[in-house]
C-alpha positions in Angstrom: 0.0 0.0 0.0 1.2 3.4 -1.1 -0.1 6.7 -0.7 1.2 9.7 -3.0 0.3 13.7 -2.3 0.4 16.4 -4.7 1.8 17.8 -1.5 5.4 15.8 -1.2 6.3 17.3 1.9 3.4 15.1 3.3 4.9 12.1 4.4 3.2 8.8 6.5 5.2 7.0 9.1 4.2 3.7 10.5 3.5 4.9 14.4 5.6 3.3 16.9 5.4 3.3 20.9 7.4 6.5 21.1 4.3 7.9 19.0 1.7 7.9 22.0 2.2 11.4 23.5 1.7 12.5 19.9 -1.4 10.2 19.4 -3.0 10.9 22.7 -2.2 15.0 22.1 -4.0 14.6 18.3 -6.7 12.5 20.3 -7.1 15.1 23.1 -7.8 17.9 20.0 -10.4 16.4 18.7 -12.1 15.7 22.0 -11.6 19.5 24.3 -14.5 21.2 23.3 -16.2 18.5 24.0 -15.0 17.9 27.1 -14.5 21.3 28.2 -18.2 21.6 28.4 -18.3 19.5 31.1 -18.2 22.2 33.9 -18.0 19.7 37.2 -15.0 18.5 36.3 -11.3 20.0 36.7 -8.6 20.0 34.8 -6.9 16.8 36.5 -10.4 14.9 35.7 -10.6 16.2 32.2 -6.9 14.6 31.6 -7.6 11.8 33.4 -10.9 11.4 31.4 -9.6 11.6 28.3 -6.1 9.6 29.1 -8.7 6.4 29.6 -10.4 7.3 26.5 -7.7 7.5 24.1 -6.1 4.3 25.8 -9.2 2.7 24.7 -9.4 3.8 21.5 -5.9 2.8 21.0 -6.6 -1.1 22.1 -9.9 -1.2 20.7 -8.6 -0.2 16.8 -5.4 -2.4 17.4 -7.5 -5.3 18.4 -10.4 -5.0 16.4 -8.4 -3.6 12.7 -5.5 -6.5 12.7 -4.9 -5.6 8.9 -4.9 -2.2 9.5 -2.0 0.9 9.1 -1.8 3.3 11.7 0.3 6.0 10.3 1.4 9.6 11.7 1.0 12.4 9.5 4.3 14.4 8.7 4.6 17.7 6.8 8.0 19.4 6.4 9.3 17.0 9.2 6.5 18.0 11.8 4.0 15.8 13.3 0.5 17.1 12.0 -1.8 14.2 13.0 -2.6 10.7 12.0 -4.6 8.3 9.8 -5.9 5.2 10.3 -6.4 3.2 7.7 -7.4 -0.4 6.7 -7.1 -1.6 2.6 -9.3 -4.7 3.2 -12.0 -4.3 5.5 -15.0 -5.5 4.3 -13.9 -4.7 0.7 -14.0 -1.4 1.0 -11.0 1.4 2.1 -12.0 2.1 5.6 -10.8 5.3 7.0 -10.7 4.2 10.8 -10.0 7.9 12.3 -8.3 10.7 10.4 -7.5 13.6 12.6 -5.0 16.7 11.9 -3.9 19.6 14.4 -6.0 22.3 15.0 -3.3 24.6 14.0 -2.8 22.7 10.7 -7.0 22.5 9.8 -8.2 24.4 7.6 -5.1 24.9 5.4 -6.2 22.5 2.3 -3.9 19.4 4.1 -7.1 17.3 5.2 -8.2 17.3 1.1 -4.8 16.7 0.3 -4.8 13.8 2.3 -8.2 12.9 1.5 -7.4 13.2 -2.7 -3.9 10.3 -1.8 -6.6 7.9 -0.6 -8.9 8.9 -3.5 -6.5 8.0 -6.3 -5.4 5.1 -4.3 -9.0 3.8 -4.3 -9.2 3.7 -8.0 -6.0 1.7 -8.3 -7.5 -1.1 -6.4 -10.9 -0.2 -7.5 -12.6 -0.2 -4.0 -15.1 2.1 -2.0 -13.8 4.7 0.4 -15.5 4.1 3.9 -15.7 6.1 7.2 -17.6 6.8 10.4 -18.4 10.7 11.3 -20.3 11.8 13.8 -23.1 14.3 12.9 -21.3 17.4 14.8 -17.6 16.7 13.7 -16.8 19.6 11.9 -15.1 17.5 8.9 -18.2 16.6 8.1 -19.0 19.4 5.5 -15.3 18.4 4.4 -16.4 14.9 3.3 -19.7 15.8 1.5 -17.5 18.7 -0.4 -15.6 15.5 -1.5 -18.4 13.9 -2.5 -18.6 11.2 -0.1 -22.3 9.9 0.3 -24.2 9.0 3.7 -25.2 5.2 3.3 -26.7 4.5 7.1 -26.9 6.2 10.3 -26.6 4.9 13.9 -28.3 6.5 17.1 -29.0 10.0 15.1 -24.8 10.7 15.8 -22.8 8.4 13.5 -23.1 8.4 10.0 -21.5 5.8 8.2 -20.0 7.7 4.5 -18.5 6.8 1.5 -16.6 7.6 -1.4 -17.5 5.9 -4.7 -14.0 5.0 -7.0 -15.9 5.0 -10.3 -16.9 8.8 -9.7 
């Protein structure tokens, strides 16, 4: 499996052990505002909250994706999130969690990302696939991509994809 960017100074590296403070501070971005709504708890409960959280993440997708890539996301040599990432599930390309920086959103490198996986899709001729829950701001990212909603679970996840004969 290869990924190519228009963007080459994007680069993908195979996460290793001395990649958790990274993972957890990409997994703690996409979870403050939610958890900073939570008013009864402190700071030391908010980390403590979302240390047990990302730790089960982590074991759940390791577990549960055995085939699966779990890269970080490198730009220009600096750590700008991760991608998860699994060529054969269910026959599709499932995009298990995709998350960049806040500081590096919103700066085209998502849809750059996004586009590698595209083009990789029509190579093996197989479905893009991933789960987005209805308030994840990403979400008007993926329809702009044309990814299409195919079911819905609880009113909060929707389960999207991306067709390769577009």
């Amino acid at each position: 499996m290869t990924l190519q960017f228009k963007d080459k100074n994007i680069k993908l590296r195979l996460f290793s052990e001395e990649d958790i403070p990274f993972l957890k501070k990409v997994y703690f971005s996409t979870r403050e505002a939610e958890v900073n709504q939570v008013t009864y708890w402190n700071t030391e409960m908010k980390i403590a909250f979302l240390n047990q959280q990302f730790h089960a993440q982590h074991t759940y997708y390791q577990q549960n994706y055995t085939e699966a890539k779990f890269f970080v996301i490198e730009r220009n040599k600096e750590f700008i999130g991760r991608l998860y990432y699994d060529e054969g599930f269910e026959n599709t390309i499932r995009i298990i969690d995709i998350a960049i920086l806040p500081e590096f959103q919103k700066k085209g490198l998502g849809t750059t990302i996004l586009q590698g996986i595209f083009e990789r899709a029509k190579v093996i001729e197989q479905p893009i696939t991933i789960h987005v829950e209805s308030f994840n701001p990403a979400m008007n990212l993926y329809k702009r991509l044309g990814f299409q909603k195919i079911s819905e679970t609880n009113g909060v996840y929707h389960l999207l994809q991306w067709n390769y004969k577009n």
